[in-house]
N, C-alpha and C positions, 0 to 999 in steps of 0.2 A: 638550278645550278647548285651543284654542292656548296656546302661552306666550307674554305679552306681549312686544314687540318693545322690548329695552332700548338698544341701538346697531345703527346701518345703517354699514357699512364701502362705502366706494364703488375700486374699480378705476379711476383716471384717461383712460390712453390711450384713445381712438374711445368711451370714455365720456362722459366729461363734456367732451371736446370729438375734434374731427377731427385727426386725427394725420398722416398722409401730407403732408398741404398743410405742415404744419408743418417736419418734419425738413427737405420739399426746402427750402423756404425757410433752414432753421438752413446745410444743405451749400452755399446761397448764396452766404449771406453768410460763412462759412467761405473758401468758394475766393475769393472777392473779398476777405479780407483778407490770405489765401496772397501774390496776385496782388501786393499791396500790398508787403507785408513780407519774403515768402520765394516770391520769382517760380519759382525754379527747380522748388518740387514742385508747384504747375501743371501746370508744364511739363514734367514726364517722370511726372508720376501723374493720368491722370484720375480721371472719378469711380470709372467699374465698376475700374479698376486700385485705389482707397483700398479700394473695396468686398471684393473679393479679399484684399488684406491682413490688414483687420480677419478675414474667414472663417479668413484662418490663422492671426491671433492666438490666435482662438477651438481652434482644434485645437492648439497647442501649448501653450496654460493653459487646458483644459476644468474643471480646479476655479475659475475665474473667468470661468467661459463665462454665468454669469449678470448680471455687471456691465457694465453698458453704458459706466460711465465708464473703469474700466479700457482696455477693448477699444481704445475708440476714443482716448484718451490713449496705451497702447503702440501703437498705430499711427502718431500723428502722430510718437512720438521714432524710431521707425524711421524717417520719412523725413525727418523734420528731420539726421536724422547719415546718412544713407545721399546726400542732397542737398546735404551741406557747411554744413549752417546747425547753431549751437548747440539741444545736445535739450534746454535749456528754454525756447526758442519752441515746444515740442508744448503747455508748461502754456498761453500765452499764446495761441497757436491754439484750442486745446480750449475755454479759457475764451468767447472770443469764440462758437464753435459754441453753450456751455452756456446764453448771456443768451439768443442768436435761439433755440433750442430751446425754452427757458419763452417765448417770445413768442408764448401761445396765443390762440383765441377761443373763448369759451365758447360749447357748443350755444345757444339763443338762451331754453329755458325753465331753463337750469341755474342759474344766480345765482340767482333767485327761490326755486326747489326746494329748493337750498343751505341757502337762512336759512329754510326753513320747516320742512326737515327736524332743524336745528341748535337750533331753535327747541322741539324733541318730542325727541331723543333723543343722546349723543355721536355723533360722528363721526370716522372713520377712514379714512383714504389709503390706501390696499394697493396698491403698483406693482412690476411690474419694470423699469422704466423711469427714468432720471432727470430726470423734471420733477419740479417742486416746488410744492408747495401754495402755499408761503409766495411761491417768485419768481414766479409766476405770479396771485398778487394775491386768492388766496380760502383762504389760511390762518388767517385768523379764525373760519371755518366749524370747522374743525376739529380735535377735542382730540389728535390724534397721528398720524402718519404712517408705515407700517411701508415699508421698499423694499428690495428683493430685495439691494442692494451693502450695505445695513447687516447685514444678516440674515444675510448669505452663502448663499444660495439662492433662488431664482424658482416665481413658482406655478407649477404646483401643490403644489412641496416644501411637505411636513407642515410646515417650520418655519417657513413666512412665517407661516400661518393658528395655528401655538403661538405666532408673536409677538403676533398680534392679538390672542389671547386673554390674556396674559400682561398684556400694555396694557390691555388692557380689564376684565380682571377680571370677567369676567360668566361664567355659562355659555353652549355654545356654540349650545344651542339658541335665545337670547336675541340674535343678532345674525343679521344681514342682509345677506349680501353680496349687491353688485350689481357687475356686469361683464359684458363684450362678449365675451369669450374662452369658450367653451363650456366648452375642457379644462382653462385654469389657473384661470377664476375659477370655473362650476362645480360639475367635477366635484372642483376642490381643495377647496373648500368644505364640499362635502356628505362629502369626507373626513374632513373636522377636526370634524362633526355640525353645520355654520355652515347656515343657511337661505338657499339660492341663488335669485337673478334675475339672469335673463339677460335683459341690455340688446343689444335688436336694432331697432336703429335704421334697416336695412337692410333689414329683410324678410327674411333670410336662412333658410334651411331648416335645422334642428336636425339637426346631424351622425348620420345613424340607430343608428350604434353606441355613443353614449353614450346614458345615461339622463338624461330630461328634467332641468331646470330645477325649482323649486319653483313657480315665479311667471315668466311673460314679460314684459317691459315694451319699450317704444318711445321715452319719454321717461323724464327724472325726476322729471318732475310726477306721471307716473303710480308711482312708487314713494311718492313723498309719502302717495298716495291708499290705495297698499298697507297702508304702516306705520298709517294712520290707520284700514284695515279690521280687520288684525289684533291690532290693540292695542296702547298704549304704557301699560305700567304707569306711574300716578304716584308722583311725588316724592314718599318721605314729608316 
């Protein structure tokens, strides 16, 4: 007999909405406020040259290779003082990148899915990414948000999925993660004993060298359908 489904943890990024469309839009409006305010690193850092940078950030603090605001924060103060402008225009650039970044759209069944899920069992954010539940306008849905810069590590590390559970207070056979990432969401999952779906929105072909997924889904609707197959113990 299964064990009732007590919480669904959901993975954000090409989850619950399209990610790519997003960032170029965030590096946008980034560079057009560059262009604005601090003309010069435009003008001697394009994109693939910011791109570059960040990769070296990343090798020179690999214990903060999982923070995405880091990265991209000492990036900017290196070229704000390498370009002659004060490095705390990197806070004031970074910020403007952080608002267009939560400027997301949600797949088009997800809001719905959201309050119906929220509506059967808690819910949990698990990213390594920094969007936000809250700036991104469906933080109502959900009782807590774990993310890889709080945590100080990225799925798959044991410790994102010991934060969920820690938050959640449940056992781990008793939640539901769902996510787009084979290896972080997973097979990080089924490490931690969490029950994995893998969100493929794509059609995509299961990496042959991992081991499946518990459950595949396409939407969130059809997670909805899941959780309402396998059981949600009641509230006493």
């Amino acid at each position: 007999m299964n064990t009732p489904v007590l919480a669904v943890s959901l993975d954000l990024d090409n989850t619950l909405w399209d990610t790519p469309p997003v960032l170029l839009q965030a590096e946008a409006t980034l560079r057009q406020w560059l262009s604005c305010h601090a003309p010069r690193v435009p003008a001697q850092w394009d994109d693939q040259a910011l791109a570059l940078l960040r990769q070296a950030v990343v090798r020179e603090a690999p214990s903060q290779s999982h923070d995405m605001t880091f990265i991209r924060l000492e990036s900017l103060r290196r070229v704000m003082t390498q370009t002659g402008y004060p490095e705390a225009m990197a806070q004031e650039a970074f910020d403007v990148f952080l608002h267009a970044r939560n400027q997301i759209i949600l797949y088009p069944e997800v809001e719905q899915a959201l309050a119906a899920l929220a509506a059967r069992v808690p819910l949990f954010a698990v990213t390594n990414g920094n969007a936000c539940v809250k700036r991104v306008g469906i933080g109502h849905y959900f009782t807590a948000s774990i993310d890889a810069a709080t945590v100080g590590a990225a799925k798959p590390d044991p410790r994102v999925y010991a934060a969920l559970l820690g938050r959640a207070q449940l056992p781990a056979a008793a939640i539901l993660h769902v996510g787009d990432d084979a290896f972080a969401d997973v097979t990080g999952a089924r490490a931690a004993g969490i029950r994995s779906v893998w969100m493929n929105r794509t059609g995509g072909l299961w990496p042959a060298e991992l081991v499946p997924a518990d459950h595949e889904v396409t939407t969130l609707s059809a997670v909805v359908e899941l959780v309402d197959r396998l059981g949600v113990e009641p509230a006493e």
